[in-house]
DRENSE-811990 format. One record per atom (N, C-alpha, C): z, y, x. Coordinates in steps of 0.001 Angstrom, whole numbers, plus 500000, padded with zeros to 6 digits. Layout:
BEGIN
ZYX;...
//
This chain:
BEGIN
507326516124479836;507163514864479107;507493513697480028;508178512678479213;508665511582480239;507558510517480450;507685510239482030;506545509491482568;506539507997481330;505486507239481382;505481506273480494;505389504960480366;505927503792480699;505923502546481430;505688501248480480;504587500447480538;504754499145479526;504865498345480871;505887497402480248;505902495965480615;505487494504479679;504686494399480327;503827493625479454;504105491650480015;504940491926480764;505567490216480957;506862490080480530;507245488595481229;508750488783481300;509623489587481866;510344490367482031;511236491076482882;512430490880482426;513382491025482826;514888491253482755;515420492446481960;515941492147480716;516593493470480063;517274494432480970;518366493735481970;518815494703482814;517084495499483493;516550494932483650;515589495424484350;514733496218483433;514421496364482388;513829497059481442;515054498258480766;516486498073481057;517029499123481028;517613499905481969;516821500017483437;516977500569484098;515936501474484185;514901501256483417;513389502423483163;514457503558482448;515069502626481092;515512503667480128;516745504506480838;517529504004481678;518485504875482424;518081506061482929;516870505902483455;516079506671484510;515716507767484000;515316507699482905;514766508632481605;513500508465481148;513331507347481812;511331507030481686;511658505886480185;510257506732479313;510212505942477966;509376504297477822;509959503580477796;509399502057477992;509434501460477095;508030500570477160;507547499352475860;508094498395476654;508629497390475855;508603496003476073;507975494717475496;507060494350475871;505823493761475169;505565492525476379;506264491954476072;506355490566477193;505250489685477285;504898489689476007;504031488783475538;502445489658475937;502127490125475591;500827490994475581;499972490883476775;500687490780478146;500033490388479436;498488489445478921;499182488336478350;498280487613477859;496821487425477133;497278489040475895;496204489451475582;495558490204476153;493846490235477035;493418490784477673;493004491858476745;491986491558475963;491471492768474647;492919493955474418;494263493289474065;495420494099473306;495626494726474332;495635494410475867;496258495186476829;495303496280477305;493859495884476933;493171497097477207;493323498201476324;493275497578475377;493243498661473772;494198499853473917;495702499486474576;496985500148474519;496945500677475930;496466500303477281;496937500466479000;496463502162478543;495713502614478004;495677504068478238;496616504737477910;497792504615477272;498866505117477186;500152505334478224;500037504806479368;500821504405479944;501045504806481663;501345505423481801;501519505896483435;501606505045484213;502301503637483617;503038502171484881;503278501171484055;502758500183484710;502803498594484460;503334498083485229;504016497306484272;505233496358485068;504729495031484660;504550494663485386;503920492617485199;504340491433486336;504508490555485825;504900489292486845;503545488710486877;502979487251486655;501650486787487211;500883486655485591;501580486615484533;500648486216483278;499992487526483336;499638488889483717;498843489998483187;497662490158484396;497016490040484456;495558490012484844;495270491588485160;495338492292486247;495014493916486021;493808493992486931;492402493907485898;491306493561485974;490437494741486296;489108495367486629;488350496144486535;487973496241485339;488195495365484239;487886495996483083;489132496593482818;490552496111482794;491802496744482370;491532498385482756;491875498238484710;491654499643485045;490584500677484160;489622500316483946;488748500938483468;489130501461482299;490141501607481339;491023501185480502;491881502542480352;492708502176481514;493969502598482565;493461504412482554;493300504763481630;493082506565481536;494515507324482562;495523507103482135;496654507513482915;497361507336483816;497159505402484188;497883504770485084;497728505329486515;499404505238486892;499170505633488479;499897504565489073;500484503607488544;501063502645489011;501304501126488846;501328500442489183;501146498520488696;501885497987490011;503274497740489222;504270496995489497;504634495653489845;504556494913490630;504441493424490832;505783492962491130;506949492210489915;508324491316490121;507884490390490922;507445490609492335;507515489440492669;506507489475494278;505894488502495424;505264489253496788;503736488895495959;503713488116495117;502177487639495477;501560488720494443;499823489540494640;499464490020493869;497743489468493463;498243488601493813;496548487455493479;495723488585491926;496718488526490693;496195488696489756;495745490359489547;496051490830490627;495780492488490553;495129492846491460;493596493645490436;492347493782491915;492892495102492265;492841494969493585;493491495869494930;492430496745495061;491234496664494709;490079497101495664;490081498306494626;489695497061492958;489856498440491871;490419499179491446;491610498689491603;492886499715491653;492953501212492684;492705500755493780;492511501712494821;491440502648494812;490225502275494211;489316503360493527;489534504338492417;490615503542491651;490747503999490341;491977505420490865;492284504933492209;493746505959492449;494850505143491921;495025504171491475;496259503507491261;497113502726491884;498154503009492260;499069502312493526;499807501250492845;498919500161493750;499740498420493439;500867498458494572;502733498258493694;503721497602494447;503596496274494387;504829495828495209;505201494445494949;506951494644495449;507141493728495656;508517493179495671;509007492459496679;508434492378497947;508329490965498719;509553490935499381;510926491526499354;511709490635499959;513197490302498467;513084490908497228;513859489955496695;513558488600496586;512586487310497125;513029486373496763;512305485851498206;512664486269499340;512576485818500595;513683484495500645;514823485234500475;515783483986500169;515921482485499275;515165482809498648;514921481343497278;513577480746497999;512682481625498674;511527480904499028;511834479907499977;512588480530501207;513064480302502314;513582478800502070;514430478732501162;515711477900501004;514658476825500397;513511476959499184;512813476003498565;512003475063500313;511383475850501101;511080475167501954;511804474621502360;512879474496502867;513728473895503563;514304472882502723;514033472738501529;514281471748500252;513532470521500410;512302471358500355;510853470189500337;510983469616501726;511469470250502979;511492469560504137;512337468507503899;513697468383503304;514427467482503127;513855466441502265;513047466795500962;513272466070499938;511208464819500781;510422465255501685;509634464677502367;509935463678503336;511378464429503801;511908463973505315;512408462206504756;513250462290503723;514190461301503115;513071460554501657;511897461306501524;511689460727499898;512043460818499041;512610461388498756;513735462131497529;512863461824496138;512286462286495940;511246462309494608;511089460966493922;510158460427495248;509648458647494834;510997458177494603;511716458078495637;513422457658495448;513876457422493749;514346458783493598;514835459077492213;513438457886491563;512313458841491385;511777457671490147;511952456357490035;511797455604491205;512206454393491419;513459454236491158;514629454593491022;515841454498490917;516016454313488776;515273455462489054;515465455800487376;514752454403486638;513331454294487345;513052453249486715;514002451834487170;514873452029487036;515610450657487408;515252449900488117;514620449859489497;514269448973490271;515820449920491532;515521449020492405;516325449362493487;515925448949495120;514855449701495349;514023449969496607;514498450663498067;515892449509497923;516617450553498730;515889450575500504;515221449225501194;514500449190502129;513015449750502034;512456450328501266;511122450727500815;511489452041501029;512327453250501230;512512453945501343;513076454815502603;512462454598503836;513165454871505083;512563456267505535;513658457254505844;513354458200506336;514004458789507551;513591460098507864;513944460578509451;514919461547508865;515906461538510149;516634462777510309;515767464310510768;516181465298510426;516280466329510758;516558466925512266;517829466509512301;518208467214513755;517564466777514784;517132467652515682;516588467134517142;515001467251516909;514492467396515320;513547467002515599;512659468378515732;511315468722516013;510913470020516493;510199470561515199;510527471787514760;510018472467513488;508697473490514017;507536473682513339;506731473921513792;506751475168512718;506714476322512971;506527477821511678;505535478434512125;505147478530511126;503185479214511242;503488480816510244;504298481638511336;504369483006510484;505951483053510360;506400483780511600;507995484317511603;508288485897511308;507535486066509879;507737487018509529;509319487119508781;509261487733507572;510547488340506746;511019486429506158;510270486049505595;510437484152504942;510725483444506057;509419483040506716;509102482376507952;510702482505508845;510997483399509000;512666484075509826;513529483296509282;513989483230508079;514729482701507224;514769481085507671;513515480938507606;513552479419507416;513916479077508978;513546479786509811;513798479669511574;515757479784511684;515640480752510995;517595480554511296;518035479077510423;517467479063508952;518249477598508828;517895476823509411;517122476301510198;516683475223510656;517053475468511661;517361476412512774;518420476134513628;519664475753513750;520294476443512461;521499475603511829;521771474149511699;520254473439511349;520457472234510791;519931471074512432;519916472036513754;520088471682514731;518567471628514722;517573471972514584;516104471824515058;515586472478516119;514616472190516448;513971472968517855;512918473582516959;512978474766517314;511943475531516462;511153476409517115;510119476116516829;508680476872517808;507805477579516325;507530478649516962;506811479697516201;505423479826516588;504701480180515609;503473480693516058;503126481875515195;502862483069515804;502978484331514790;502723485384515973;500998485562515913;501182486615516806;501341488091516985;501985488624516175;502592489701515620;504274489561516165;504506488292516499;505827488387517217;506102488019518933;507440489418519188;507118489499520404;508092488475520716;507713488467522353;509038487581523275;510397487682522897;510347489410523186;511841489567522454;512666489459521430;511598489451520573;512364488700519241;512435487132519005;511313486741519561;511633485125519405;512830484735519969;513200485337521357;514692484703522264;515609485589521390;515793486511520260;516666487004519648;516647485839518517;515648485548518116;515629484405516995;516215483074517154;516046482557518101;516005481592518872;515233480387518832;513781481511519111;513136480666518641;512189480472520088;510856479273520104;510344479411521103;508830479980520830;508266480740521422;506934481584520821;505661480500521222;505156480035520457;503579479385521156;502874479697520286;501408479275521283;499912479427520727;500175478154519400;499359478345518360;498758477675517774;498562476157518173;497611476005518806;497184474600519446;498612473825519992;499682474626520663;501098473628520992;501418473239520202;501659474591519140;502524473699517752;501975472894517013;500612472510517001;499993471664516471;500343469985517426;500441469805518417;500027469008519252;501974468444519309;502717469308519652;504511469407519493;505207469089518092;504879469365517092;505643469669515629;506104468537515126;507158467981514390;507543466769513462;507290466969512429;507997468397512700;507195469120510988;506738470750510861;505580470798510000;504999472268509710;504908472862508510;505987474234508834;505800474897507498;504981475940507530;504559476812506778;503750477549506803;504507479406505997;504069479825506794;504764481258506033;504005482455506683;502592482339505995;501910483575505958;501085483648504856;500706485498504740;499953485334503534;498487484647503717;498057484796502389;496628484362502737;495447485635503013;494698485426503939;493936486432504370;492652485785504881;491529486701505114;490147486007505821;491118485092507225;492124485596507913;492291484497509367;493287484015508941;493940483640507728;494692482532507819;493724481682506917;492980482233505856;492555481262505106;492016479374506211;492550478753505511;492576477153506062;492550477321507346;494105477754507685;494699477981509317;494939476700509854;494988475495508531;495055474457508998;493910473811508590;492946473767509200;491478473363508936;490979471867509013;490290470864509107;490343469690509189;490434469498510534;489523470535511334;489782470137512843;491059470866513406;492094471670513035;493342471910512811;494395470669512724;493738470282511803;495053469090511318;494671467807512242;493391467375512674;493244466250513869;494035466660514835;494402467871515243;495265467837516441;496583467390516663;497143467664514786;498539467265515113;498877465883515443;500231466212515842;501307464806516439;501005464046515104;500676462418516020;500986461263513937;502592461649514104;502454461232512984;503607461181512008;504319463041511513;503143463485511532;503959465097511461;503926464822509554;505025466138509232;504613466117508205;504528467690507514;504189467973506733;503248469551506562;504081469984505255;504772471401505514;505392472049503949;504460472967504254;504008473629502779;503480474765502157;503676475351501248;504782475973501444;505361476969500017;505053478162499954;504172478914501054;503555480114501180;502615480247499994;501044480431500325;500359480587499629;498892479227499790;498535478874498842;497623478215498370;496186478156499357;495555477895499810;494453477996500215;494707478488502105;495488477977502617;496132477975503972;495977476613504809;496006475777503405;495545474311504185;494455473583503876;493390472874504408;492171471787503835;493276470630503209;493320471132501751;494095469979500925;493167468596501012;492099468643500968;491118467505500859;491285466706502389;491466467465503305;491212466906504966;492739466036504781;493595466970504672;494792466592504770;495451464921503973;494793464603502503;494804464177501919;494148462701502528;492317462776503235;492154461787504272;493266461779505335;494052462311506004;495015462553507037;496134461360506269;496611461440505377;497851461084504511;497303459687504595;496104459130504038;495785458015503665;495847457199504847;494963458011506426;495048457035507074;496301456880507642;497753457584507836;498675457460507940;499066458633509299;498060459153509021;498122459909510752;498907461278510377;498777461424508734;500023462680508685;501192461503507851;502469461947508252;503571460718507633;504218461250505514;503987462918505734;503915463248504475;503801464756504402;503909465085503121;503619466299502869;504322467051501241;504551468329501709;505429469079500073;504602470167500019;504105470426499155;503702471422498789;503911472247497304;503953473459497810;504347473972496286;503235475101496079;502460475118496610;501502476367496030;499818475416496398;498752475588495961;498090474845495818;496394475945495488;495636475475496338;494133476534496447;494066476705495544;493560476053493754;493102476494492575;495203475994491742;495400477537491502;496165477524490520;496103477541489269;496827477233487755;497325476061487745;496349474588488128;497516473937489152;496487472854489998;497050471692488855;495910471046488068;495701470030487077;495121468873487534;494339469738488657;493891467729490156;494031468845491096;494481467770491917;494216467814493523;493988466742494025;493707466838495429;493420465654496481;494770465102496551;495599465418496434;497218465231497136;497748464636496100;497056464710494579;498430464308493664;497910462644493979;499665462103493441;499488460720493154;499778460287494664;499292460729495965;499661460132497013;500913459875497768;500954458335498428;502539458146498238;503419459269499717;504417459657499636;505814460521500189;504950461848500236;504008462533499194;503715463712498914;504697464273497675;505130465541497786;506304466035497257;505466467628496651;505360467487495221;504649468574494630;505112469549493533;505297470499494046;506556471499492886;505239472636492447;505739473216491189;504367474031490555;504758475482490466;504645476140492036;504933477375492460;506166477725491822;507319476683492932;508476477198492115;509306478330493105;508582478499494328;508842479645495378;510299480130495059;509602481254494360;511143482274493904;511651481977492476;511318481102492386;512137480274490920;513460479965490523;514085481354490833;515475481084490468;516044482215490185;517518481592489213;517600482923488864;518123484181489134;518596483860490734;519146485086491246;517715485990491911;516569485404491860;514946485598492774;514542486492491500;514468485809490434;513705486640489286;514152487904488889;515629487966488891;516506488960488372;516255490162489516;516677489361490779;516299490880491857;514642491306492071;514016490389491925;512308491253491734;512029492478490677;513053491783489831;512537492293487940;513233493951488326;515231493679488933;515543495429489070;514813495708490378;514644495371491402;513778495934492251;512348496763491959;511357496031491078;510018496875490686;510472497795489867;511545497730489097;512054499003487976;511870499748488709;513249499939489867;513955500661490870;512524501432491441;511693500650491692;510670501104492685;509853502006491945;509099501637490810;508389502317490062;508672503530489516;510144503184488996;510226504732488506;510931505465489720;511188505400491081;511430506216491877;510240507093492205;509002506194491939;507670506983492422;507518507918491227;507430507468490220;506960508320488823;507664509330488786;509525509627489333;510316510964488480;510308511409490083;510053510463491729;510457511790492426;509602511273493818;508312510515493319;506830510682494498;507481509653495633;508711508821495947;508538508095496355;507670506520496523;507203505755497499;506821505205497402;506823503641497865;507538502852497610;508081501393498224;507340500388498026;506876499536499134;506403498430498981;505209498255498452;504228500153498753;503037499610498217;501960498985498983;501007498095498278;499845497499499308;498428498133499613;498479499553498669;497180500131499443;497113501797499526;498526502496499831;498849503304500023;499917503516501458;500137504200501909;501346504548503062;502595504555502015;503972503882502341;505331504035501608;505431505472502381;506418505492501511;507101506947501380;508350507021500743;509744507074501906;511025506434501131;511545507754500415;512398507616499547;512865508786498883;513429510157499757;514319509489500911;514543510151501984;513232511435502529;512385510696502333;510907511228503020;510387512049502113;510530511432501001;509637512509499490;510331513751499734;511433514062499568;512325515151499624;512027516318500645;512288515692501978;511630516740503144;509757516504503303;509452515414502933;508149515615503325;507527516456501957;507889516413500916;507006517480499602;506246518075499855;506991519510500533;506263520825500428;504876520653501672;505311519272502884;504244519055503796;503415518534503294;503492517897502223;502320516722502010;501168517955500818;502325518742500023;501710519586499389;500557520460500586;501338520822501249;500623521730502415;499410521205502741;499405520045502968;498148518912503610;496915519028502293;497569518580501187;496374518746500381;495825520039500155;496606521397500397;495555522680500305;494763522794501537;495122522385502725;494267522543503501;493002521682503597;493237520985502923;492428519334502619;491481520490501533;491987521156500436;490857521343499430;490133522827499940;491076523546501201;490107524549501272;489247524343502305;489223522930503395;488081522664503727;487462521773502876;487488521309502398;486418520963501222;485449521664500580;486273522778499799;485536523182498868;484664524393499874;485344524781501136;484077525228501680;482885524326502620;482918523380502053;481639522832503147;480845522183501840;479332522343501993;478573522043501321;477667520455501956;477732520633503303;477056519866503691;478033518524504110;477294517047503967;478364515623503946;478794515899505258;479913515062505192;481185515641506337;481362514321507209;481065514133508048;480915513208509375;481985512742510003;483348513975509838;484371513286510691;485513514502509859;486948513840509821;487846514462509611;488767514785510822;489280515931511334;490616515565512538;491605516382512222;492773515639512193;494286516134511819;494778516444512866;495283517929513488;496352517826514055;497615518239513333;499167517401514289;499940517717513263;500776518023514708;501530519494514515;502403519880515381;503804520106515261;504500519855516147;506237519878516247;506863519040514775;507640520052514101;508414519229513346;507834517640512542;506631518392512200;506093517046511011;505503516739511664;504977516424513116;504714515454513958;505245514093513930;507006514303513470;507385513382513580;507115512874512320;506927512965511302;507185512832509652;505847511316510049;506060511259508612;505053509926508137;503461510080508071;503544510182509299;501665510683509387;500346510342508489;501059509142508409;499577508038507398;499955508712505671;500881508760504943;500843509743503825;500171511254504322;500473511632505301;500299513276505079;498419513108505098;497783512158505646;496639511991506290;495710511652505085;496645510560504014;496184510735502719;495895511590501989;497203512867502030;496802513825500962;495920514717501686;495543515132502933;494063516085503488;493249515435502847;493016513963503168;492006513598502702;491510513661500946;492441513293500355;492573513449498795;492089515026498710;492550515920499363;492052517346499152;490658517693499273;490280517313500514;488687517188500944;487835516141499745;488397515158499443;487488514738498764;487724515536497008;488867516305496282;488766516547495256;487348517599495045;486848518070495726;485371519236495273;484429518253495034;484330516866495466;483117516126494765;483860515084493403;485233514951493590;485739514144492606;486721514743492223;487284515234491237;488394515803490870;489422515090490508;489113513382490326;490090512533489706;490620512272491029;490161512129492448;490380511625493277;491932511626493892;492888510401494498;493992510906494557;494452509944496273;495654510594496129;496351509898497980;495692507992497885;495478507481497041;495170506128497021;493803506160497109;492944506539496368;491768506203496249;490826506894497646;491324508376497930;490466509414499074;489933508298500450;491470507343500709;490793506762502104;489851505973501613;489638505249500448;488644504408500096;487215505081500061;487620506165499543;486063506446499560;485340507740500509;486816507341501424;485963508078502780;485484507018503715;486210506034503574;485680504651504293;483925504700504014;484047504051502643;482973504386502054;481528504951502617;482521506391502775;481228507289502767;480860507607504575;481899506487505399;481187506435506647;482025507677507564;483072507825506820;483774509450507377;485160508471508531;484709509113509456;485960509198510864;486946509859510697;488017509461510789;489444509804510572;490069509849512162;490609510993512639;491541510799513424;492558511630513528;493612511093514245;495112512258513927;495320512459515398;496026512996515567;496777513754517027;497929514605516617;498513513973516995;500025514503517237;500737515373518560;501467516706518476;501972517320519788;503125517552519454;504124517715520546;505259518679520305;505062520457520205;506164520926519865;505964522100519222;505505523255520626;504151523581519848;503060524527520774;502773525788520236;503585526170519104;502917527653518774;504280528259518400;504346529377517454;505345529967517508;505697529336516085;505305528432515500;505882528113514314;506912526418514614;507706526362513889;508444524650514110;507784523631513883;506652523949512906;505498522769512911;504244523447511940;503318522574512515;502192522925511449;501156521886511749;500157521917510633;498854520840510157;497658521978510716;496925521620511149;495321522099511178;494400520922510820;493883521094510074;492572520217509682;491354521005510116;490470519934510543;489168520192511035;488149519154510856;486935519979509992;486015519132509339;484922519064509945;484076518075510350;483085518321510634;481750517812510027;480722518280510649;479334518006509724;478145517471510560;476965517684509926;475988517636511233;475569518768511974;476302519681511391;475234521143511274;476358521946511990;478038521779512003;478957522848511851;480429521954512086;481731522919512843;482859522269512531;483654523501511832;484636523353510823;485630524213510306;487250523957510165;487973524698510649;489270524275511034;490051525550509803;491158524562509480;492142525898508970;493676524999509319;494117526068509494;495849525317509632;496922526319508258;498030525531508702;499187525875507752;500319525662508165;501072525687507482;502572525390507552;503832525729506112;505267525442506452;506057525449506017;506930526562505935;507371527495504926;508078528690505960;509716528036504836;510765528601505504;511912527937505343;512029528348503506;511429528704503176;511491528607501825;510838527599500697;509955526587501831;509613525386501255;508158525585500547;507993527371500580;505915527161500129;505151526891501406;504005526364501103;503020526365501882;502335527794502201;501898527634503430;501136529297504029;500096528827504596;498822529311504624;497849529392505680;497897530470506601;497928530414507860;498422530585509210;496834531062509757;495858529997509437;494403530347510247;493456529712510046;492075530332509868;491100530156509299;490255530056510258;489406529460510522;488399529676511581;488376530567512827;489508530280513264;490385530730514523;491309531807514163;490989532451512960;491652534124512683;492861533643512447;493968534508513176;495516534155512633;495664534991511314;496164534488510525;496537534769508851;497912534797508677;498272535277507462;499779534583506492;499258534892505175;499110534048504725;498621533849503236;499292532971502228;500181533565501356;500575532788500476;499273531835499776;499345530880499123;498145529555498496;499040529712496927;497699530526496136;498084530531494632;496725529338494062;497098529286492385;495858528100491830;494478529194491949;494346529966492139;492806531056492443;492806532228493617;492213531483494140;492071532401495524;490745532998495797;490083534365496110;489161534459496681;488702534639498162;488146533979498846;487967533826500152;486764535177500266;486957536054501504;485747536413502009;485960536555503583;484376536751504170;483918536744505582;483146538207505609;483234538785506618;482357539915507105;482781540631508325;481936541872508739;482275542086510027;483170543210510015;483985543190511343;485192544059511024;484441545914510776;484471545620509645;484475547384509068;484875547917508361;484911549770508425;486117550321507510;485196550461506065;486237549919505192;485886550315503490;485575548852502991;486057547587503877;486329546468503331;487353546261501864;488812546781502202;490027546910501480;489572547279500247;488809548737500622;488765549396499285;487950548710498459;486544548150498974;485643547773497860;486012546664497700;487015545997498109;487448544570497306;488267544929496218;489319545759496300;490350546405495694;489256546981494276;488642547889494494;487930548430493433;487555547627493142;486510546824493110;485788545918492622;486597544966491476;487437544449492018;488581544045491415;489271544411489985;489317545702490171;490316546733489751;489177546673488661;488100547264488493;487303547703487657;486787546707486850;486867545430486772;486388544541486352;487548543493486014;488863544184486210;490339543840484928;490777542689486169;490410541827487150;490858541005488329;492397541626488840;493197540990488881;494580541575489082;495004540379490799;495227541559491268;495404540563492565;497146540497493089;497066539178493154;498833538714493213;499334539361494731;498045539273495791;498581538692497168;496870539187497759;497392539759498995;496255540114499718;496333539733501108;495128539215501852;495916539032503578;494248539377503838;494527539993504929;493563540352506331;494069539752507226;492526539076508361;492645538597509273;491505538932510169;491483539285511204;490060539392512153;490217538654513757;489483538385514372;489247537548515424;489262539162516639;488791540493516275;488945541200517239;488794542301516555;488949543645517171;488177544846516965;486916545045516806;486144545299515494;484681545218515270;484506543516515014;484576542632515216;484449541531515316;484730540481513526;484540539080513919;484467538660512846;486061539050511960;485508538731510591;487186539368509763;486732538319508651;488162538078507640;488121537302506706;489302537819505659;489023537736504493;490270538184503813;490584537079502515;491571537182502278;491686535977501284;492597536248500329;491871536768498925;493034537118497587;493414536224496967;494955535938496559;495282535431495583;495293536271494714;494509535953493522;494533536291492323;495102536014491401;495234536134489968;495797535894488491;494649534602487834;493835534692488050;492990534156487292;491579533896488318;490741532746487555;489429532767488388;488363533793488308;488019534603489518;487138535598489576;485595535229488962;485600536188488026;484146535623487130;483403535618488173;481964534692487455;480658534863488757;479737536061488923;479952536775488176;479522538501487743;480138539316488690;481537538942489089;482218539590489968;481861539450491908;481615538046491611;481221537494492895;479953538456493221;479216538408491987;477506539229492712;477705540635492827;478449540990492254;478542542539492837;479068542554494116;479640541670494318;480302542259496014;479651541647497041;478708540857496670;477325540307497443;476504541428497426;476079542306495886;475111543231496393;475490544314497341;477176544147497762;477153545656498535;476523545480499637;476395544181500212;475815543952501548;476851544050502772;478055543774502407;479487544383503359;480178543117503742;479755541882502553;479842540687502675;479263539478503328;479353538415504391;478706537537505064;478941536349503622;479955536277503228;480411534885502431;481675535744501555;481015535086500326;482485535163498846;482046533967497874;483436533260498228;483754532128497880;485087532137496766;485297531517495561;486463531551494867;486631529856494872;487879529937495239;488591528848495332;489761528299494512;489970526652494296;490885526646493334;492210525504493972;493263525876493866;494229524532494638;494947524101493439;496062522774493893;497006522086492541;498259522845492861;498863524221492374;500268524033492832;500953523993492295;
//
């Protein structure tokens, strides 16, 4: 059955017929975002949502959201989509953030001009037929020093044009190294320089607990008079109110802003004040910005839905198509070992540790780390998935760590997971064999080869003769048809473990008879996704 997608904003027909190319069956319901009640009523139908900013994807929506595994964002900002609930729910929020790097980029560098010269007041005054041609004096550009708060993917953009347009441009972004700033050509400082240096400051980071009001009131006393401040990033980055005293007493010379703390902004401190320049989040407002967000989230969404890739998501590990392909059968691998330490530990689990050896050492560690975990946690949650597991191992106070080696055993690579408790640790490993199934390799030190069917029965006991048979009989007599058999023991006489794949799940009638022989330490039936 084909995966199932509403778009419930505006999108782009090309972009709504690139679902249908794909083979994925799609609503187009543009309008509906709007209705919160209509969008709950219908979201259970639907595998993926595609929305720009009118759809609200709420904890009540999710709650809703019976099928959803995905929520699509045309566009970087995801203000209107809770991340937290989504990520509980198992649902992976994209976005889009570099089709309209370029329109953002270019709008700042707009508002720098249209602040620098007055552009705005200009025109009105013009229009209104007056002619203010000395009332209107502004600065050049060149020479003068650009101050960027965030030389990320935008922030970059705006650093190369403005070198173009001959500026001295100083960065502050500490996520960027030396070497890229002298590749940029840019100059790297603290915070406090570019405050104290700047003519003018743009801003290009998201909003977060340490950027929120990066420019704070005692922030903005530092700068040079006459600076003047763009903000086309995000809203709530600057003390609009401080800034606004700043403007009046003349100690900032002006200011553009296009994104604003409470959106849609109907007052601010800033409106009405004179060489302030105010656009109403027109960022990626254009139409080469809208068009590439709109086929980009298609592109993205249904790559995840028909083949597990994953682009540009914000609370999952990506996973490029390249990667889905060879990583599959590993990531598959990860979650059986993930559910058969799970489903054998009874007692809460204190710490998780991944090792991952030789080949998929190198692979995408933070997905594979997801699906153990998603495995371990499916025996208390069965809905649980690669998005939601780290959340609610966070949660539950559980230690995560990975370790990586080059190739140390006789296989090209393999996973061991190891769980621990208060009481106990349990390890099993696996691997890949060139035919692309998963194998378990070893169980609590015992070397194995065990094909992983959907019903397995696990047992433990001590190495003695007439194990085989009374599993076999037992089996046999009670209609159990066994696909796959493996023995494993730690020594001669010593501990042993055997592990059937079966046809079907071994009744619990079956389990107690081979408890009463007394031949048994542990019989466990187990269940995986394959």
């Amino acid at each position: 059955m084909a995966p199932k997608v509403l778009v419930s904003d505006k999108l782009s027909e090309t972009a709504v017929q690139i679902f249908r190319d794909r083979g994925i069956d799609v609503d187009f319901m543009p309008d509906l975002g709007k209705d919160k009640e209509k969008l709950a009523e219908v979201i259970g139908q639907y595998d993926g949502l595609a929305i720009r900013s009118a759809t609200k994807v709420t904890p009540t929506i999710l709650e809703s959201a019976t099928n959803l595994k995905v929520v699509g964002r045309a566009g970087i900002g995801t203000d209107n989509v809770d991340k937290e609930a989504s990520s509980k729910k198992g649902v992976i929020v994209m976005n889009t953030p570099f089709g309209n790097m370029i329109t953002t980029a270019e709008h700042a560098i707009a508002m720098m001009f249209a602040v620098a010269r007055q552009i705005p007041e200009a025109s009105a005054s013009t229009h209104a037929g007056k002619w203010e041609k000395s009332k209107f004096m502004g600065v050049e550009l060149t020479n003068k020093t650009l101050g960027v708060i965030g030389a990320g993917n935008i922030g970059g953009i705006v650093c190369d044009r403005a070198r173009g347009l001959k500026m001295k441009v100083i960065a502050f972004d500490p996520f960027l190294s030396e070497e890229k700033a002298d590749k940029m050509g840019v100059e790297k400082v603290e915070l406090d320089a570019l405050l104290s240096r700047a003519d003018f400051i743009t801003l290009h980071v998201p909003l977060t607990a340490g950027t929120k009001n990066i420019l704070s009131a005692e922030n903005l006393a530092k700068t040079k008079k006459g600076v003047r401040i763009i903000n086309c990033a995000r809203g709530g980055l600057v003390d609009e109110a401080a800034l606004a005293e700043l403007l009046k007493s003349g100690h900032v010379a002006g200011a553009a802003f296009d994104v604003f703390a409470e959106e849609p902004a109907k007052e601010n401190a800033l409106f009405n004040l004179p060489n302030v320049v105010c656009t109403p989040h027109l960022g990626a407002a254009t139409t080469e910005a809208q068009e590439n967000v709109a086929l980009q989230v298609a592109e993205q969404m249904s790559n995840y839905l028909l083949t597990g890739a994953v682009e540009n998501a914000l609370n999952m590990p990506s996973v490029t198509a390249e990667e889905a392909k060879i990583m599959g059968p590993w990531i598959k691998l990860a979650d059986h070992l993930g559910a058969f330490a799970g489903q054998m530990t009874d007692e809460p689990i204190t710490a998780i540790n991944i090792l991952y050896d030789g080949v998929v050492s190198e692979m995408n560690l933070d997905a594979l780390n997801c699906s153990v975990i998603a495995g371990i946690m499916k025996k208390a949650n069965p809905d649980v998935n690669m998005v939601s597991a780290p959340v609610i191992a966070k949660e539950r106070g559980i230690q995560i760590s990975t370790t990586n080696q080059d190739k140390a055993g006789s296989f090209d690579g393999y996973i061991k997971v190891t769980i621990v408790t208060d009481k106990m640790e349990r390890s099993v490993a696996g691997t890949v064999f060139s035919d692309g199934k998963p194998r378990f390799i070893q169980i609590k030190g015992i070397n194995i080869d065990a094909e992983v069917g959907a019903h397995m029965l696990y047992t433990t006991n001590e190495d003695t003769p007439g194990i085989i048979g009374t599993l076999g009989q037992t089996m046999g007599e009670n209609g159990v048809n066994i696909a796959n058999f493996t023995l494993g023991r730690s020594e001669v006489g010593g501990g042993a473990i055997a592990l059937l794949y079966v046809d079907a799940e071994v009744p619990a009638n079956v389990i107690s008879k081979l408890c009463d022989t007394g031949m048994f330490k542990q019989v466990k039936t187990l269940r995986f996704d394959v």
